[in-house]
PDB file of N, CA, C and O in Angstrom:
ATOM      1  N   UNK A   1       4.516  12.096  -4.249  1.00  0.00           N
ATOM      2  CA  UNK A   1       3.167  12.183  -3.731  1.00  0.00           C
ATOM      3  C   UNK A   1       3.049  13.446  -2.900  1.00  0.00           C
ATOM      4  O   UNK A   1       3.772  13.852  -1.990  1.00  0.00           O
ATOM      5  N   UNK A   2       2.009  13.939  -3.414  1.00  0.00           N
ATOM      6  CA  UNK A   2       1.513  15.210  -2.395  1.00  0.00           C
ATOM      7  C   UNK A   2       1.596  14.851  -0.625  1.00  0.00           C
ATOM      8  O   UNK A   2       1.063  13.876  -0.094  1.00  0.00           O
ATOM      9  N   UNK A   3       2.280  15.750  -0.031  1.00  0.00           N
ATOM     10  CA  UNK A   3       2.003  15.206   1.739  1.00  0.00           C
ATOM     11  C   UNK A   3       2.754  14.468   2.232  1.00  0.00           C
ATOM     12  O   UNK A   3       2.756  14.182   3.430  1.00  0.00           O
ATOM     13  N   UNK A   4       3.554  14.017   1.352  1.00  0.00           N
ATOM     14  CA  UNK A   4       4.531  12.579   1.401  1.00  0.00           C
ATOM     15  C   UNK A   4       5.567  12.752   1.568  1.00  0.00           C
ATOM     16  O   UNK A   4       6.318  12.229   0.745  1.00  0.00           O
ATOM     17  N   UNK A   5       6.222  13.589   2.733  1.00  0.00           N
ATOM     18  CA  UNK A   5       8.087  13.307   2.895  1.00  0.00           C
ATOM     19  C   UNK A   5       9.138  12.145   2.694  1.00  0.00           C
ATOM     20  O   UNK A   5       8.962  11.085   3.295  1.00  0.00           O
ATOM     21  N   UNK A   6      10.181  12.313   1.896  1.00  0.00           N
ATOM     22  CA  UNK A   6      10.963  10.797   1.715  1.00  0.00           C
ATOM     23  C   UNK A   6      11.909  11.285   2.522  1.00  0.00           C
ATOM     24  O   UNK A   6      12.474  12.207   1.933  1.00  0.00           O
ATOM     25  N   UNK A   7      12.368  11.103   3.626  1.00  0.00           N
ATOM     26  CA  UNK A   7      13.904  11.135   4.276  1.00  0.00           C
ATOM     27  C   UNK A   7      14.413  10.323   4.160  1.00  0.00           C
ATOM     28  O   UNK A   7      14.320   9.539   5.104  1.00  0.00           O
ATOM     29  N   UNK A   8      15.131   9.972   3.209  1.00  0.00           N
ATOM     30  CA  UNK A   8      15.869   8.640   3.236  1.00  0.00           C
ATOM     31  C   UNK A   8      15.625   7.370   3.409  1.00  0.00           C
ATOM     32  O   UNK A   8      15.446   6.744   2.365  1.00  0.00           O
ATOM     33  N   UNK A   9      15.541   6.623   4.656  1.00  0.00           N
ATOM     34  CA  UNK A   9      14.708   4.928   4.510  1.00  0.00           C
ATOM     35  C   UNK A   9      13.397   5.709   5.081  1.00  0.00           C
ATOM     36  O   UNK A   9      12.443   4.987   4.791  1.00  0.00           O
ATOM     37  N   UNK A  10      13.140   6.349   5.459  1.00  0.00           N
ATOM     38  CA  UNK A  10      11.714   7.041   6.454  1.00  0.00           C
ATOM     39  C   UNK A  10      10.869   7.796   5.181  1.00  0.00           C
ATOM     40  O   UNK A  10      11.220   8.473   4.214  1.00  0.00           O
ATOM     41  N   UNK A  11       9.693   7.358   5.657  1.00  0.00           N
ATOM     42  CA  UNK A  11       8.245   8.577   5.104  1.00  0.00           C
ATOM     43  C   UNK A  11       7.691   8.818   5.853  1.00  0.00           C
ATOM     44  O   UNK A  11       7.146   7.941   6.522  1.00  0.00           O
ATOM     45  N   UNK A  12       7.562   9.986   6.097  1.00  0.00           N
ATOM     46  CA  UNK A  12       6.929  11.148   7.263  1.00  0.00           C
ATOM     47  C   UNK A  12       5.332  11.264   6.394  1.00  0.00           C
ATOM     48  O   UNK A  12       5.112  11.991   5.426  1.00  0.00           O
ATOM     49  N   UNK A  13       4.416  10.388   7.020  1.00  0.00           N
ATOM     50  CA  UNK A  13       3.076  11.460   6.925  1.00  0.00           C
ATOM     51  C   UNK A  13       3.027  12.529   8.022  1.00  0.00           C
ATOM     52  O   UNK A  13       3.687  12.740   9.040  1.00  0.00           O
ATOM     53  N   UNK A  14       1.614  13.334   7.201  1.00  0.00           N
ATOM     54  CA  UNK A  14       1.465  14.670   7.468  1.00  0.00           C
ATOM     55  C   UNK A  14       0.830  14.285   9.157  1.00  0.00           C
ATOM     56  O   UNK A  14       0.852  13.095   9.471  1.00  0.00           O
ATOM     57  N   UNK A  15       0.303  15.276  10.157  1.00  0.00           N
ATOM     58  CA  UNK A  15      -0.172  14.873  11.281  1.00  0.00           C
ATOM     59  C   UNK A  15      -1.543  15.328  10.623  1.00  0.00           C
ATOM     60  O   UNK A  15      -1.811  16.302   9.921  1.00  0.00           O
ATOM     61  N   UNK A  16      -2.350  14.234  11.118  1.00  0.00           N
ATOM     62  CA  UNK A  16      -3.789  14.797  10.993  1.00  0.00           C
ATOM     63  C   UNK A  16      -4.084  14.292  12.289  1.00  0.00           C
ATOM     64  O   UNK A  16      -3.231  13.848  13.058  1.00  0.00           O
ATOM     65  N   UNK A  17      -5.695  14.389  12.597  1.00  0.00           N
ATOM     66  CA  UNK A  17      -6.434  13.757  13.391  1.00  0.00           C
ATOM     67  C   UNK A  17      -6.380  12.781  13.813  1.00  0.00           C
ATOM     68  O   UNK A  17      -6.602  11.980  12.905  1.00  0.00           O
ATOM     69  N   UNK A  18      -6.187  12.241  14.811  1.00  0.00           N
ATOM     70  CA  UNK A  18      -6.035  10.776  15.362  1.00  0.00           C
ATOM     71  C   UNK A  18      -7.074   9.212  15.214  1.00  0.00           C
ATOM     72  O   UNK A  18      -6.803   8.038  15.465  1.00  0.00           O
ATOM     73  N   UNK A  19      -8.733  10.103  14.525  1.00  0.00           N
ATOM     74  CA  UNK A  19      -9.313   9.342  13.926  1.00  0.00           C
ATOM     75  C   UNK A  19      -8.817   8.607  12.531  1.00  0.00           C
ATOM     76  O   UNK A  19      -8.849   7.417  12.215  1.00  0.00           O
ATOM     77  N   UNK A  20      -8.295   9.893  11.742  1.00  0.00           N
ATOM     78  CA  UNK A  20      -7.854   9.576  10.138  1.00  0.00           C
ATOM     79  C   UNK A  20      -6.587   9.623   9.968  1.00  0.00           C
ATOM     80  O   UNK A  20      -6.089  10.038   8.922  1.00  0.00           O
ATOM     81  N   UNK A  21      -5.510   8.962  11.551  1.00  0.00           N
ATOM     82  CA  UNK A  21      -4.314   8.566  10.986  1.00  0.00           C
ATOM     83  C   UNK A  21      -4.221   6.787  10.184  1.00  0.00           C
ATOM     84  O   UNK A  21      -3.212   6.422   9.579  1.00  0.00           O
ATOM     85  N   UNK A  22      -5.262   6.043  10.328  1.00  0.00           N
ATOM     86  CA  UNK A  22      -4.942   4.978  10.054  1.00  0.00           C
ATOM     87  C   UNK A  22      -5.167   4.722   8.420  1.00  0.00           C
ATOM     88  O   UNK A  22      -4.819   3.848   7.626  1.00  0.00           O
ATOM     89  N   UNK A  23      -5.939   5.958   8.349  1.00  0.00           N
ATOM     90  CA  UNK A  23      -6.497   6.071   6.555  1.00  0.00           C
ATOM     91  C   UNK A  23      -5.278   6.779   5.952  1.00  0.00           C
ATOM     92  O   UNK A  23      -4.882   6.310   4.885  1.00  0.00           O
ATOM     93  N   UNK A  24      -4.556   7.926   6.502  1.00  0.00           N
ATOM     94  CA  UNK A  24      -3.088   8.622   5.954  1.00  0.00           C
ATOM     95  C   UNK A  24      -2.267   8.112   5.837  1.00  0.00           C
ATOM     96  O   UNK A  24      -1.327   8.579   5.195  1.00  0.00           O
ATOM     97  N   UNK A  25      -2.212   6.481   6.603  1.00  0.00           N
ATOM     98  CA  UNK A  25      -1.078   5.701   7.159  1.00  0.00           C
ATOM     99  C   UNK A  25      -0.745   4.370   6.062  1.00  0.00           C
ATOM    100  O   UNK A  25       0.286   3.777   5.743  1.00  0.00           O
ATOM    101  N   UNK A  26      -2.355   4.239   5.640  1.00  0.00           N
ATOM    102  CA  UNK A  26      -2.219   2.809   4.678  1.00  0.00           C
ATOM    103  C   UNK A  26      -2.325   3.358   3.368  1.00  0.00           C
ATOM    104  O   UNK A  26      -1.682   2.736   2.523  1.00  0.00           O
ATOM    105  N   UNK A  27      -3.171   4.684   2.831  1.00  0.00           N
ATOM    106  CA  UNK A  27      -2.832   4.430   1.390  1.00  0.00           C
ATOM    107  C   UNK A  27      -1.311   4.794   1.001  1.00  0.00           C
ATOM    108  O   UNK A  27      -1.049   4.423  -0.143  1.00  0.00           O
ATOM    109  N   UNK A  28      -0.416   5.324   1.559  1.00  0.00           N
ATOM    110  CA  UNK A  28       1.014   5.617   1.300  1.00  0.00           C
ATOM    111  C   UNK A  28       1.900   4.113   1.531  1.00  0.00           C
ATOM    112  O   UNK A  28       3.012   3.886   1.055  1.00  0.00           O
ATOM    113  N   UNK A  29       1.114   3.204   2.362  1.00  0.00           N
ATOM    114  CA  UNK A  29       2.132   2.196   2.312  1.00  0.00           C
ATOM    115  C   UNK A  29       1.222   1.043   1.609  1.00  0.00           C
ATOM    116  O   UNK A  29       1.337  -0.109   2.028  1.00  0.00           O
ATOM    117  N   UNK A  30       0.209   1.368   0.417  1.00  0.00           N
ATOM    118  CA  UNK A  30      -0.512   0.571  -0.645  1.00  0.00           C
ATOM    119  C   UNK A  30       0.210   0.883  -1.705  1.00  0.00           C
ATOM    120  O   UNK A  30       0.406   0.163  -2.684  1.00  0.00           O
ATOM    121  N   UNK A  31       0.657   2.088  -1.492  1.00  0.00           N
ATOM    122  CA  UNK A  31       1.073   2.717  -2.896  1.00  0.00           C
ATOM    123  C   UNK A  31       2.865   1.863  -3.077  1.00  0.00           C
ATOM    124  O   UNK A  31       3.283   1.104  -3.951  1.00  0.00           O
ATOM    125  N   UNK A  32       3.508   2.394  -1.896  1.00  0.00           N
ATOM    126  CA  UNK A  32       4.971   1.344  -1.644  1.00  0.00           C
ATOM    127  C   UNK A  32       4.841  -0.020  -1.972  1.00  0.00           C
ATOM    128  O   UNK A  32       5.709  -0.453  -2.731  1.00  0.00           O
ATOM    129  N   UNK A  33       3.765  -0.990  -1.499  1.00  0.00           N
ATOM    130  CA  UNK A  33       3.373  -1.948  -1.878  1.00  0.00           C
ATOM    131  C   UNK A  33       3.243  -2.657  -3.385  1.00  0.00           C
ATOM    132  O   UNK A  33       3.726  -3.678  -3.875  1.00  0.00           O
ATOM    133  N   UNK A  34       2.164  -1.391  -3.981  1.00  0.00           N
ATOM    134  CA  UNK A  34       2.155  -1.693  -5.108  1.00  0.00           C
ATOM    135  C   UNK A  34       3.575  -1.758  -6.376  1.00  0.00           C
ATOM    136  O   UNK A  34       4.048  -2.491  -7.245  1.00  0.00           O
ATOM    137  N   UNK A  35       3.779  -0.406  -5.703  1.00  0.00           N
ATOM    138  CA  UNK A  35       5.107   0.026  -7.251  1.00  0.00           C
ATOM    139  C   UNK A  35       6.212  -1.280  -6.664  1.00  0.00           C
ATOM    140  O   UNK A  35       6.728  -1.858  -7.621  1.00  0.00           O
ATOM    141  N   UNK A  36       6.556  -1.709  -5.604  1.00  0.00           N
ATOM    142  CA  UNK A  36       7.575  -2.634  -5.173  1.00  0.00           C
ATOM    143  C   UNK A  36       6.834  -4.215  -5.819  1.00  0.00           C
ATOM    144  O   UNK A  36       7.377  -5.267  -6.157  1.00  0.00           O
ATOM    145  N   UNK A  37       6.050  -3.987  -5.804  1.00  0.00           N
ATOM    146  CA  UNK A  37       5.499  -5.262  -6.714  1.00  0.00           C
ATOM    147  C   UNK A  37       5.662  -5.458  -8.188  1.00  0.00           C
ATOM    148  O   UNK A  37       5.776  -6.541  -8.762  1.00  0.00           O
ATOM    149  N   UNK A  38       5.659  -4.117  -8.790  1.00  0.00           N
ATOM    150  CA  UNK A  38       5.753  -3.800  -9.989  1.00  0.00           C
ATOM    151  C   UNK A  38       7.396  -3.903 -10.468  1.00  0.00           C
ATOM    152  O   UNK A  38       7.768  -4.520 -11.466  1.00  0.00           O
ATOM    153  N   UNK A  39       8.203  -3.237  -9.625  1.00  0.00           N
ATOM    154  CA  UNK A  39       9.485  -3.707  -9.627  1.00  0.00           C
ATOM    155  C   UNK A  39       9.705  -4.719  -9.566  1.00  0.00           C
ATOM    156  O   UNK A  39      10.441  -4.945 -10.527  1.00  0.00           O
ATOM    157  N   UNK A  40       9.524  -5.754  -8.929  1.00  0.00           N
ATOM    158  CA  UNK A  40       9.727  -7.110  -8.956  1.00  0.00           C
ATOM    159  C   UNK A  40       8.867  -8.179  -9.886  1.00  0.00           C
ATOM    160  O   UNK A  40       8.651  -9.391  -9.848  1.00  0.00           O
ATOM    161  N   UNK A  41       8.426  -6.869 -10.898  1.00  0.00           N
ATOM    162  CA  UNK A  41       7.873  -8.407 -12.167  1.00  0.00           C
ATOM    163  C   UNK A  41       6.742  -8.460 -11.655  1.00  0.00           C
ATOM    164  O   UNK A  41       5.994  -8.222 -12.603  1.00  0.00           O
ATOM    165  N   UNK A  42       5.962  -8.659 -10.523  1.00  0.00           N
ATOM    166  CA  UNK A  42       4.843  -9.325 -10.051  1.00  0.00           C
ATOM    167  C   UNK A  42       3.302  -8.804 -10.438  1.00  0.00           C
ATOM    168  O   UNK A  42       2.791  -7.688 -10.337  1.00  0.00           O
ATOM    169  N   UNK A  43       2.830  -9.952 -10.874  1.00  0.00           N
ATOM    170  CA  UNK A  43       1.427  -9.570 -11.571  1.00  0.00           C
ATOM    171  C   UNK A  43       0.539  -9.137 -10.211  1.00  0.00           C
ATOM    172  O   UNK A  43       0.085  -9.875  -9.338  1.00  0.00           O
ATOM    173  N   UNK A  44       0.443  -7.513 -10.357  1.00  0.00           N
ATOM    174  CA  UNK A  44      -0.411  -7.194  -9.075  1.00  0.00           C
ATOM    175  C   UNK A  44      -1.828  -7.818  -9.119  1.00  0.00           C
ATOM    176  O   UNK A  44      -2.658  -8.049  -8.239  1.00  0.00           O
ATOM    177  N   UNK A  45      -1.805  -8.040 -10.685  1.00  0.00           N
ATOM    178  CA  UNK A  45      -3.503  -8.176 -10.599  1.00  0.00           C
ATOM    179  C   UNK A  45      -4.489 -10.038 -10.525  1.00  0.00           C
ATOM    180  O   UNK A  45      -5.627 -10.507 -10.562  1.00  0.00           O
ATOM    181  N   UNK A  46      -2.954 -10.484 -10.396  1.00  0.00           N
ATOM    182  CA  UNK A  46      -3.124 -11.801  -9.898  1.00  0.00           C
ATOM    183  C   UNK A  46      -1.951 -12.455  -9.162  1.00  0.00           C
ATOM    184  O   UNK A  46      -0.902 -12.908  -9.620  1.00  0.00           O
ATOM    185  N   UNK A  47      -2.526 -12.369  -7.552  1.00  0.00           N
ATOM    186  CA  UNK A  47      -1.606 -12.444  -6.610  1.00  0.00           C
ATOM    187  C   UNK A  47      -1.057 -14.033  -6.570  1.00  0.00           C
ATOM    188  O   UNK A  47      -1.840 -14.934  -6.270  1.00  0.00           O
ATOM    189  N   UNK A  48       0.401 -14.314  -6.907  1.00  0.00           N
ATOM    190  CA  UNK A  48       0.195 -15.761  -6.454  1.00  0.00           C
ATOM    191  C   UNK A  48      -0.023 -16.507  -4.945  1.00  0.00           C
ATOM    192  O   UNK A  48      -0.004 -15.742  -3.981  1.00  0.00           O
ATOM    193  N   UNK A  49      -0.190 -17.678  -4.727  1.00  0.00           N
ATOM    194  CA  UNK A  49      -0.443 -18.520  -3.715  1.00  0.00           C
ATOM    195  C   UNK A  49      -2.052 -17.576  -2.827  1.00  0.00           C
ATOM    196  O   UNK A  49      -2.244 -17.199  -1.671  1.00  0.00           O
ATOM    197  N   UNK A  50      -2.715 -17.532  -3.830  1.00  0.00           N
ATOM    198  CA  UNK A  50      -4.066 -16.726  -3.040  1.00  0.00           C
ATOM    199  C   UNK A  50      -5.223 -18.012  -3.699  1.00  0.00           C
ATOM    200  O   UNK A  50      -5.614 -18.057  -4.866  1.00  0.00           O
ATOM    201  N   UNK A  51      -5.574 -18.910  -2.669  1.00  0.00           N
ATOM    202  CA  UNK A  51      -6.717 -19.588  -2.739  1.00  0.00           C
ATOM    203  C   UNK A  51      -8.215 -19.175  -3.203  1.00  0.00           C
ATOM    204  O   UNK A  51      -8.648 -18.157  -2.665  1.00  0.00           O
ATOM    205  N   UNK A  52      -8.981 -19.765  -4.040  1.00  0.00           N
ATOM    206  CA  UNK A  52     -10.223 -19.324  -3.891  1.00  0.00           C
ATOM    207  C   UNK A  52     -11.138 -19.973  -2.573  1.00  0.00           C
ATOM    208  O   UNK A  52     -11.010 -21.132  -2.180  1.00  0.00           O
ATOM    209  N   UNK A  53     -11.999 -19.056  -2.039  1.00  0.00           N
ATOM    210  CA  UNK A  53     -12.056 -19.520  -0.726  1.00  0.00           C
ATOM    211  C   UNK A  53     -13.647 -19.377  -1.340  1.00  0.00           C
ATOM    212  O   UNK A  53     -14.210 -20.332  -0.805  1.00  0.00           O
ATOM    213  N   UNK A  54     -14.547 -18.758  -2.091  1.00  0.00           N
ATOM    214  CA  UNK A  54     -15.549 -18.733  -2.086  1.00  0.00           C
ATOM    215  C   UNK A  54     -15.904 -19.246  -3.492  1.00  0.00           C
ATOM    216  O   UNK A  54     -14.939 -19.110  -4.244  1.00  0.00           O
ATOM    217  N   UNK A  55     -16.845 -19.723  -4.017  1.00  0.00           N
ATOM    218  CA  UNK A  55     -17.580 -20.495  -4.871  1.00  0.00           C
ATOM    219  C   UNK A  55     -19.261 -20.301  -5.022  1.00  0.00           C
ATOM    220  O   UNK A  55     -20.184 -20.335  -4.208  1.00  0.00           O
ATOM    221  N   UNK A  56     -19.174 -20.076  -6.521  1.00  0.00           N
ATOM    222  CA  UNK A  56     -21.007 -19.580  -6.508  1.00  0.00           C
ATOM    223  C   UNK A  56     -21.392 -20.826  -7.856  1.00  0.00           C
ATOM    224  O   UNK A  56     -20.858 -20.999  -8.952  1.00  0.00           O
ATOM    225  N   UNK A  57     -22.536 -21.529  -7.177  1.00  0.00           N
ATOM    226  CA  UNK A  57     -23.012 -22.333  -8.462  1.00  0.00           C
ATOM    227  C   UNK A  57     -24.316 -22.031  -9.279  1.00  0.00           C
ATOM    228  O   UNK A  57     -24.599 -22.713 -10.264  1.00  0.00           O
TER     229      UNK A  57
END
């Protein structure tokens, strides 16, 4: 990933602005999220033990 240092167990984001560190901060650990899901078999696109909480009749 562009911006994306791997040091070993560590990923260094870039420094930005202190408004748009929390936006630099989560899509790099959506992306870890995702592919580690993908490694492990897991259907990203249907999460298990996720309730339907809403209902339309």
């Amino acid at each position: 990933m562009e911006g994306l240092e791997h040091d070993g167990d560590a990923f260094v984001i870039p420094k930005v602005h202190e408004h748009l560190t929390s936006l630099a901060t989560v899509i790099p650990l959506q992306l870890i999220s995702y592919y580690a899901a993908l490694h492990r078999d897991c259907d990203v696109d249907k999460p298990r033990n996720l309730a339907k909480s809403v209902t339309v009749e």
